[in-house]
N, C-alpha and C positions, 0 to 999 in steps of 0.2 A: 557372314555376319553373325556373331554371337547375340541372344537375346540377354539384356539384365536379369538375374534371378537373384531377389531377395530371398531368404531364409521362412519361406513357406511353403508349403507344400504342392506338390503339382502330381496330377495323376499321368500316369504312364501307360501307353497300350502295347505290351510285349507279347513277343510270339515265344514259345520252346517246341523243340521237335526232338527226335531220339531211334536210333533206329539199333542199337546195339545195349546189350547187359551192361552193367555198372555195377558198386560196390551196394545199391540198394535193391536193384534186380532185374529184372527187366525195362524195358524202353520205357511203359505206363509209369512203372514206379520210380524208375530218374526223372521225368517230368514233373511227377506230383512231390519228389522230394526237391529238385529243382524249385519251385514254385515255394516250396518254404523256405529255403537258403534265400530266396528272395525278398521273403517277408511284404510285409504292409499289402496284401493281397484283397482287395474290395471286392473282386469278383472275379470266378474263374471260369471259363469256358468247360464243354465236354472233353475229355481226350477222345478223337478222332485217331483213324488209322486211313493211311495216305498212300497213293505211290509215290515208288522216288523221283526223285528229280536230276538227273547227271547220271553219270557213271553207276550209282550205287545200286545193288541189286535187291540189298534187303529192304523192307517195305519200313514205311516211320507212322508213330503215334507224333500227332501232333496239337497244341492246345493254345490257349492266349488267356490275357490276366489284365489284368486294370487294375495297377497299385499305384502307392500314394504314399509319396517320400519328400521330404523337402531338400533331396540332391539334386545339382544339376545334369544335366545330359550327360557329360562326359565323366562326371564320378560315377553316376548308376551306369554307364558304360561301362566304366572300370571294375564296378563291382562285378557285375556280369560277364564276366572275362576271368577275372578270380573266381569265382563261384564254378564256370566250365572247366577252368583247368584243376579246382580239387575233384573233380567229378570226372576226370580223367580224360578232358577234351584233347589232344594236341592236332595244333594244325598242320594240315597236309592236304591232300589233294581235295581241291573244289567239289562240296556235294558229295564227300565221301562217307559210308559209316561214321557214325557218331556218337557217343554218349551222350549229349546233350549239347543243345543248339539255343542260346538264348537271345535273341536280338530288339532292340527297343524299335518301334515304329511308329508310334507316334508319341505326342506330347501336349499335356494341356497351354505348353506356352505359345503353341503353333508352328513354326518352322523355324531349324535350328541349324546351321551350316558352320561346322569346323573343320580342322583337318580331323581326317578321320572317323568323321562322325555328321551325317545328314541325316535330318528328322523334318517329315515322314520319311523311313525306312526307301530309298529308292524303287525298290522292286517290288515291296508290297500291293499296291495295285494289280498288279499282273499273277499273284501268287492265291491261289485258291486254299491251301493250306494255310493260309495265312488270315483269309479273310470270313472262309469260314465260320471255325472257329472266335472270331472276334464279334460277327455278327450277331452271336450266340449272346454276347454280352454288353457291344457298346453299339447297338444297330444306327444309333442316331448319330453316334461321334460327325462330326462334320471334319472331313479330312481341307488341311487349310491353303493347299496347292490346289486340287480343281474345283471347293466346295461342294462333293459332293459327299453322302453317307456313306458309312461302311457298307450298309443294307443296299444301297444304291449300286458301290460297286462288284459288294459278292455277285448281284442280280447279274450286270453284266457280264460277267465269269461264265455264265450258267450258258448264256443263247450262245 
């Protein structure tokens, strides 16, 4: 089910992660150059340094951002998918090496299901890398699948 979105702006709570060099320099600095390709940035977490998750051996910076666009889900999708592949994403194996990893996870219009595209993020919950970081800046967000906070669920992550 698609939600209606008029032509206002809605905040977005995206994650980036990075665990290889790019054309801006290292993993930090594809993150933070990432996060401006993204523009409308209200607020950004710390970059953090993570283990990997899969296959991958090299370790990741990873951060989150609270911006605010009046795209819908699937265009800021799409932009963020252009935005990885000038930044020299291509896909291949699951959880492998990365330049840059930008995925949307949630949304101020509450839950969002197309092809392609489910907001909240499905695996966010379970991703400490992910909620970390978010904590850092949206601790209250109310996630609108179990109502609970972000703060709420990093906690659980922890025990």
């Amino acid at each position: 089910m698609a939600v209606s979105t008029a032509s206002h702006a809605h905040s977005y709570a995206i994650a980036l992660g990075s665990n290889r060099c790019g054309r801006h320099g290292g993993p930090a600095a594809e993150v933070r150059a990432a996060l401006a390709a993204m523009g409308g940035v209200v607020a950004a977490s710390r970059i953090i340094e993570t283990a990997p998750v899969g296959p991958s051996i090299r370790r990741f910076v990873n951060a989150a951002a609270i911006i605010s666009t009046d795209e819908a889900p699937p265009e800021l999708l799409a932009r963020a998918k252009t935005i990885e592949r000038a930044f020299g994403r291509r896909r291949g194996e699951r959880w492998a090496a990365r330049v840059i990893d930008i995925d949307l996870i949630l949304w101020s219009g509450g839950a969002w299901f197309s092809r392609g595209l489910t907001l909240p993020h499905p695996a966010f919950r379970d991703r400490a890398f992910v909620l970390r970081p978010l904590a850092q800046i949206a601790p209250d967000w109310r996630e609108p699948i179990t109502g609970l906070t972000i703060r709420q669920l990093a906690y659980r992550l922890q025990g």
